[in-house]
Legacy VTK file of the C-alpha trace (Angstrom):
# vtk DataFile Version 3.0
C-alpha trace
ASCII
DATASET POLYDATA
POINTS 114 float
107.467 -31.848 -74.040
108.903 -28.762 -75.652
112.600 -28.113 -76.148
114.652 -25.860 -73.666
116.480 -25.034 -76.714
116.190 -22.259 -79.122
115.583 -22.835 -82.809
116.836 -20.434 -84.828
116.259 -19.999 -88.716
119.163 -18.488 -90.627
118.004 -16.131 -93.708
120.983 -15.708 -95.838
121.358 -13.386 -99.472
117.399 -14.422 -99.144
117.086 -17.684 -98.668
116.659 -19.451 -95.488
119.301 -21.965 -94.352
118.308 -25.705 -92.508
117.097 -24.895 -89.252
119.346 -26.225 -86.213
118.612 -26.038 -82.891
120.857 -24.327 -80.194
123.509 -26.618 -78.857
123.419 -28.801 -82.599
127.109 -28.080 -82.950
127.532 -30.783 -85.358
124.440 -30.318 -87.177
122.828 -33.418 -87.169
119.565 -32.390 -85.967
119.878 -33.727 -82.436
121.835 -32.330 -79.516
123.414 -35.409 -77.797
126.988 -35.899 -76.102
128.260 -36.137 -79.961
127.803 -32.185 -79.515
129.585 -31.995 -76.212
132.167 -33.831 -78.077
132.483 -31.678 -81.423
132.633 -28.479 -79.412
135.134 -29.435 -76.789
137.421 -31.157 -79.492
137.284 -27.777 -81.771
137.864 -25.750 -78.775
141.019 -27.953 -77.856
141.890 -28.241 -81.588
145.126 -26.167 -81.151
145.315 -27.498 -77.121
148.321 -29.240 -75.710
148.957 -30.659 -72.027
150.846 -33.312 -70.572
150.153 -36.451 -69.339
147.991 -36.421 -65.969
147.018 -40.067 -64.747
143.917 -38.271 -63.008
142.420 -36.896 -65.981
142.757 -40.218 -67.722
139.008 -41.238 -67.218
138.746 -43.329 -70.682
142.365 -45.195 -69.264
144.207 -45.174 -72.780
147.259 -43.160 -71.356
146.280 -40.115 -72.532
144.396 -37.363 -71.841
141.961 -35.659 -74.811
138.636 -35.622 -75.645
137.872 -39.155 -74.993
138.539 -38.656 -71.425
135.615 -35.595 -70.925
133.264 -37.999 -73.417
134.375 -41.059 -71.349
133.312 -38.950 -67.961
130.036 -37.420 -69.498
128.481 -40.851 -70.526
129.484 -42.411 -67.399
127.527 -39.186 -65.431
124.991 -40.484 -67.313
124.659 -44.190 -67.511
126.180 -44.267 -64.323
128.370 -47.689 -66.545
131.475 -47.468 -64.990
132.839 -50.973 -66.886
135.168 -48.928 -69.043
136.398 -45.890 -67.715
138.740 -45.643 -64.767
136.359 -44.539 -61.788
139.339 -43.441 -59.571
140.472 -41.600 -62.129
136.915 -40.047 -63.032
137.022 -37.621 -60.120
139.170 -35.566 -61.255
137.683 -32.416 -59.022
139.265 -35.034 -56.299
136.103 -34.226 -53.776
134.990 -37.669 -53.703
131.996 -37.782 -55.591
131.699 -38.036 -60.047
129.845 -35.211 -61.348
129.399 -32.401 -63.173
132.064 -30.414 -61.274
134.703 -33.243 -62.862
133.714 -32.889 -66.193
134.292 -28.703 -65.466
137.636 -29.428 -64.540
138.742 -31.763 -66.770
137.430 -29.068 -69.757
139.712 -26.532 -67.528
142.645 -28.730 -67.626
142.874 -29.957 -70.756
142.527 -25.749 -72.309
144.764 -24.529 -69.836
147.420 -27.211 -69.364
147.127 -26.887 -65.436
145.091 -27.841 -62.421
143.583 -24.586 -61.294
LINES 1 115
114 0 1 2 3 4 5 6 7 8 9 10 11 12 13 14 15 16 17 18 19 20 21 22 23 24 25 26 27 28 29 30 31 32 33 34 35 36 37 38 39 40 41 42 43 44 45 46 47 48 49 50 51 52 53 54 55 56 57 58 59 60 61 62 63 64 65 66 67 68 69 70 71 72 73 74 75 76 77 78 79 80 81 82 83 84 85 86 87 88 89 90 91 92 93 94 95 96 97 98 99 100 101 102 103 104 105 106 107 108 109 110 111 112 113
């Protein structure tokens, strides 16, 4: 089965650098959910927002990274036996999917519900 990512080989002062594949943010030679993970945390790095009970998938009482990992591996192992489900539609359409995880990644840059 071949990859629908890109590899790309990075030449620098002459010598090439390990190769990575596209979407390998943390550079551990697979691209998994850790990835997801690593790019939305560095992208919320300097991110603030208060307290929403809706976008608290992972149910600690807060709302961070945990809560889009929490609502990714749930969308995908469909195990629901540690995340808040009510909580984990946080598009509030009635269904869990991708559109949640979008919206939670909105919220949690931009401090509101758009």
């Amino acid at each position: 089965k071949q990859s629908r990512f890109t590899t790309i080989i990075v030449t620098v002062a002459g010598q090439e650098e390990p190769v990575y594949e596209v979407g390998d943010v943390n550079r551990d030679g697979e691209v998994n959910i850790v990835d997801v993970t690593t790019l939305v945390d560095t992208l919320l790095a300097n991110s603030t927002v208060e307290y929403d009970a809706i976008a608290d998938v992972y149910a600690d009482d807060e709302v961070n990274i945990a809560d889009v990992t929490a609502l990714i591996d749930y969308l995908l192992s469909q195990d629901s036996s540690y995340i808040n489900v009510d909580n984990a539609d946080v598009y509030q359409d009635q269904e869990v999917n991708i559109a949640d995880v979008t919206a939670l990644i909105d919220y949690l840059l931009s401090g509101t519900w758009n």
